[in-house]
C-alpha positions in Angstrom: -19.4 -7.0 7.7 -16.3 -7.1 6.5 -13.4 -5.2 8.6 -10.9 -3.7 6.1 -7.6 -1.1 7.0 -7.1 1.1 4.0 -3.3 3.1 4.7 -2.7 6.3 3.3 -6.3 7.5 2.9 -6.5 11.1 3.2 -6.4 12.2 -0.1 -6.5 10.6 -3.8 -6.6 6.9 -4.3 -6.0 5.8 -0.9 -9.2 8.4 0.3 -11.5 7.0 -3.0 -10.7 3.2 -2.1 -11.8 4.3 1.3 -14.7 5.7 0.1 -15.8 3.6 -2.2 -15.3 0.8 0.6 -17.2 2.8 2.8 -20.4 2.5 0.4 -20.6 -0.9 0.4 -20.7 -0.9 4.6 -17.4 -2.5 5.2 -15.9 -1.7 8.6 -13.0 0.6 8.1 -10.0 1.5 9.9 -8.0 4.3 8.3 -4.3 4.5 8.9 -3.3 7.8 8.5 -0.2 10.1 9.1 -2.1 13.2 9.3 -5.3 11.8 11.4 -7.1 15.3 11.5 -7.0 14.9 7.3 -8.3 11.2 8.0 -11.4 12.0 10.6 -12.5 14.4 7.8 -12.1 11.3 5.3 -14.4 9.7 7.4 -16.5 12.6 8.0 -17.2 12.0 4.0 -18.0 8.8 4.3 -20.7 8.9 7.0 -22.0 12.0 5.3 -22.3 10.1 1.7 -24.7 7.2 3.4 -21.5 4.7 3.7 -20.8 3.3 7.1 -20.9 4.5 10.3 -18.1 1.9 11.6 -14.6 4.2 10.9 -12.0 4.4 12.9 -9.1 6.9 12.5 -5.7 5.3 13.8 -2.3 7.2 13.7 0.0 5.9 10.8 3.5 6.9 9.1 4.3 3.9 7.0 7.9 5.0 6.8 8.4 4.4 10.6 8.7 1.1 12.2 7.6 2.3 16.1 4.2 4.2 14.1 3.4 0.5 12.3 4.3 -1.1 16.0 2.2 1.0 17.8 -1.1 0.6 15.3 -0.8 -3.0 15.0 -0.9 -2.1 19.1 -3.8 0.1 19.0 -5.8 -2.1 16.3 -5.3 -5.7 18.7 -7.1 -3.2 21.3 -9.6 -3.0 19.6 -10.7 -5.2 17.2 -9.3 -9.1 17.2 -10.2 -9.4 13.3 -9.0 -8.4 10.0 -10.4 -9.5 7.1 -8.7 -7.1 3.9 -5.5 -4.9 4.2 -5.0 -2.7 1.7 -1.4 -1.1 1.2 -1.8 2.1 0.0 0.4 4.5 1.6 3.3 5.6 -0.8 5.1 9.1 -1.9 7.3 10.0 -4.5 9.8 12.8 -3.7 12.1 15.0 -5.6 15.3 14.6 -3.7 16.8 11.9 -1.8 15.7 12.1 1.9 16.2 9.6 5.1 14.2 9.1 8.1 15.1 8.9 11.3 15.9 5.4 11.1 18.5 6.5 8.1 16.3 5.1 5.6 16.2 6.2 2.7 12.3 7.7 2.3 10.8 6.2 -0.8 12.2 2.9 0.0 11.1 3.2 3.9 7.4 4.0 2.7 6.4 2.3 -0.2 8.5 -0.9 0.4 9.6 -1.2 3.8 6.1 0.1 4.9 4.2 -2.6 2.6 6.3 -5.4 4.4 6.5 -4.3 8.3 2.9 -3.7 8.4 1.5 -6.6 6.8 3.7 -8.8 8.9 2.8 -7.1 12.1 -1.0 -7.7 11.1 -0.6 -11.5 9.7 -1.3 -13.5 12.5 -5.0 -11.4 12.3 -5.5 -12.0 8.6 -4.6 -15.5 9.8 -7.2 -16.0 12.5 -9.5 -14.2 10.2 -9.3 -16.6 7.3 -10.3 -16.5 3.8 -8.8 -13.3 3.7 -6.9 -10.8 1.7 -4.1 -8.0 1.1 -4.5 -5.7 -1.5 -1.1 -3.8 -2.6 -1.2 -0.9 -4.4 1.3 -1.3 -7.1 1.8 0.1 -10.6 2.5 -0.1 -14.2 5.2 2.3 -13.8 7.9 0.3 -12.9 11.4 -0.3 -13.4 14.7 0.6 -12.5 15.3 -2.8 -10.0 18.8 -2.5 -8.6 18.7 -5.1 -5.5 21.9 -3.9 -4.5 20.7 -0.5 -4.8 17.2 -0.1 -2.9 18.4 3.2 -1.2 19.8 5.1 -3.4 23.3 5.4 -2.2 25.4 4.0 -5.3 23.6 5.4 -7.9 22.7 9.0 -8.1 19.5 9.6 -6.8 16.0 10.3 -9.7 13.1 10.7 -8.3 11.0 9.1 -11.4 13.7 6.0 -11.4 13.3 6.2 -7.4 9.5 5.7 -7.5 9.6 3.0 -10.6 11.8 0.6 -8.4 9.6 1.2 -5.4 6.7 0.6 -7.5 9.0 -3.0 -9.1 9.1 -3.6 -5.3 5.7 -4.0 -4.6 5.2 -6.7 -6.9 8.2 -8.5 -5.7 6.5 -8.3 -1.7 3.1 -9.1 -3.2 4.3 -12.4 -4.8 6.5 -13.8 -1.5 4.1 -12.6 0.9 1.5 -14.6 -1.2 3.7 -17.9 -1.1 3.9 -17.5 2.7 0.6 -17.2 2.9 -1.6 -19.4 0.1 -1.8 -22.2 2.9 -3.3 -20.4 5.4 -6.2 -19.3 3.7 -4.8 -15.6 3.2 -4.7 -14.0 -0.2 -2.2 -11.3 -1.5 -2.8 -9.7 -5.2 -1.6 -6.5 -6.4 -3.1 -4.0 -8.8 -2.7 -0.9 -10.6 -4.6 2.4 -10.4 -3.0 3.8 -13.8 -2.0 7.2 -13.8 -4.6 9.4 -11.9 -3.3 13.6 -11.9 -5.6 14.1 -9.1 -4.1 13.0 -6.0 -1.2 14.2 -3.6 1.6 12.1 -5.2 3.1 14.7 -7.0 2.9 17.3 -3.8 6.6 16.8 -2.9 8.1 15.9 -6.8 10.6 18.8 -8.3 9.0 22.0 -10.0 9.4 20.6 -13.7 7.7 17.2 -12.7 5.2 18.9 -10.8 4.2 20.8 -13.9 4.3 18.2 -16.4 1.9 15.9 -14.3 -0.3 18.5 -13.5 -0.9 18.7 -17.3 -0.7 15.2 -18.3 -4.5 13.9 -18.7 -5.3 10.6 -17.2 -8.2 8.8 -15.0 -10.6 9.7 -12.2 -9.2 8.3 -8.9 -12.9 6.4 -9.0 -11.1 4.4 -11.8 -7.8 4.6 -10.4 -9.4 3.1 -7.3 -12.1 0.5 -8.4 -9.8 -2.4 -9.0 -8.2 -2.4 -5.0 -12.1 -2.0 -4.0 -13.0 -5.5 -6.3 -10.1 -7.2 -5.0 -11.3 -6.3 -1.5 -14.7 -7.5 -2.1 -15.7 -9.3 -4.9 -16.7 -13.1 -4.6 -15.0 -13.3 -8.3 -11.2 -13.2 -7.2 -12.4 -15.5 -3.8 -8.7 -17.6 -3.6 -7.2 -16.0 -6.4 -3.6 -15.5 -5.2 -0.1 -14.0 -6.6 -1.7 -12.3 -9.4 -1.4 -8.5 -10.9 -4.5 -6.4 -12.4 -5.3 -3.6 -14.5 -9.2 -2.5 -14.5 -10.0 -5.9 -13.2 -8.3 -8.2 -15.8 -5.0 -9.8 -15.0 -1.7 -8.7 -16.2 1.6 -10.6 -17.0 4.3 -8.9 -14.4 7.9 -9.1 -15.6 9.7 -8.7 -12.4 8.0 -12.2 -11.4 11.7 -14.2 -10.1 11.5 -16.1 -7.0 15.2 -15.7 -7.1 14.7 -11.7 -6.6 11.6 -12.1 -4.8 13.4 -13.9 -1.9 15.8 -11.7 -2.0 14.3 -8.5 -1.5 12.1 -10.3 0.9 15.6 -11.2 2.9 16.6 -7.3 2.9 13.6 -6.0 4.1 13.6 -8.8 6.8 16.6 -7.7 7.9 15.9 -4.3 8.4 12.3 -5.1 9.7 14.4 -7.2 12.2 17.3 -4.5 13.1 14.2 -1.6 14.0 12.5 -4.5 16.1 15.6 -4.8 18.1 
């Protein structure tokens, strides 16, 4: 039995990857922010005949103490890891910092990708053939590697999320270099655009609206690529590669020039919070 984390999965894609993992009997640990939203998750799961092996830990991808202190509470109790899946993302109508003074979107979707899968490594390590999964997108764009936070240009919340969204397939294609020799596999995918999950929750009034009536997939289809990259004997050692609906995609942010360098930048800031 596998044993998978799945981050952000209390509601929408992050909840149906869980699910849908949860069918197929993988162990599962769900890092969550709210944990009351993420016991009921896994209320779901047991209730739908998936597997009785969940475990709710505490989560908020956007700070480096909560990723500290469930890499903590995970070593206590398990001393395996065979998938991670990073999920855990936001998009948000005004420029906001954490207490760190990060600026949000970048602290989540970006800085939370990196810190946590670096504080779990050495177990995907020891746990080898295994795999990350990154949640990425096809809405992407906007890369300013000077500009990750927001603080020269002025702030859009569309043009924030795209270059968080670039981000992830800049991580995913480093972390996979790192990694390729030690048996660990990083690929990235994308859900498409799926109206019925949370994202959208903290975007401005007028976006709100126009992505409420937008049609687009079910978060089943939004989710079944992460869950096939998590499981399937087909992508076994497949490495540094991007996918729609289970077919590989070109990625035009690939540049190991700019994939070093974000890497660098969110090393240094991973570095600073450990200090």
């Amino acid at each position: 039995m596998k044993r998978i984390v799945v981050t952000g999965a209390t509601s929408g894609i992050g909840e149906e990857i869980a699910c849908q993992l949860g069918r197929a009997h993988a162990a599962l640990v769900l890092g969550c922010r709210d944990v009351a939203k993420g016991e009921r998750v896994a209320a779901r799961i047991q209730a739908e005949g998936g597997t009785a092996d969940v475990v709710v830990l505490p989560l908020d991808a956007a700070s480096q103490q909560s990723i500290h202190e469930f890499a903590r509470a995970y070593r206590h109790r398990f001393d395996r890891l065979d998938v991670l899946v990073n999920n855990a993302g936001l998009g948000h109508g005004q420029r906001l910092e954490t207490p760190e003074g990060l600026e949000l979107l970048f602290a989540t979707n970006v800085l939370g990708y990196h810190r946590l899968s670096l504080a779990l490594s050495d177990l995907l390590v020891h746990s080898a053939p295994s795999r990350v999964v990154v949640v990425a997108s096809t809405f992407a764009s906007n890369l300013d590697l000077d500009d990750l936070q927001w603080t020269r240009r002025p702030y859009e919340e569309l043009a924030a999320y795209a270059q968080s969204k670039a981000c992830n397939r800049l991580f995913s294609w480093a972390l996979a270099r790192r990694l390729a020799a030690q048996g660990v596999t990083v690929n990235a995918m994308a859900p498409g655009f799926v109206p019925a999950t949370g994202l959208s929750r903290n975007l401005s009034p007028g976006l709100r609206e126009a992505y409420a009536r937008r049609t687009g997939r079910s978060v089943a289809q939004g989710a079944d690529t992460a869950v096939w990259l998590a499981l399937s004997q087909e992508v076994e050692g497949v490495t540094g590669r991007f996918f729609y609906d289970r077919a590989e995609l070109p990625c035009e942010f690939r540049d190991d020039a700019r994939e070093e360098k974000l890497w660098t930048i969110c090393q240094g800031f991973t570095a600073q919070g450990a200090s």
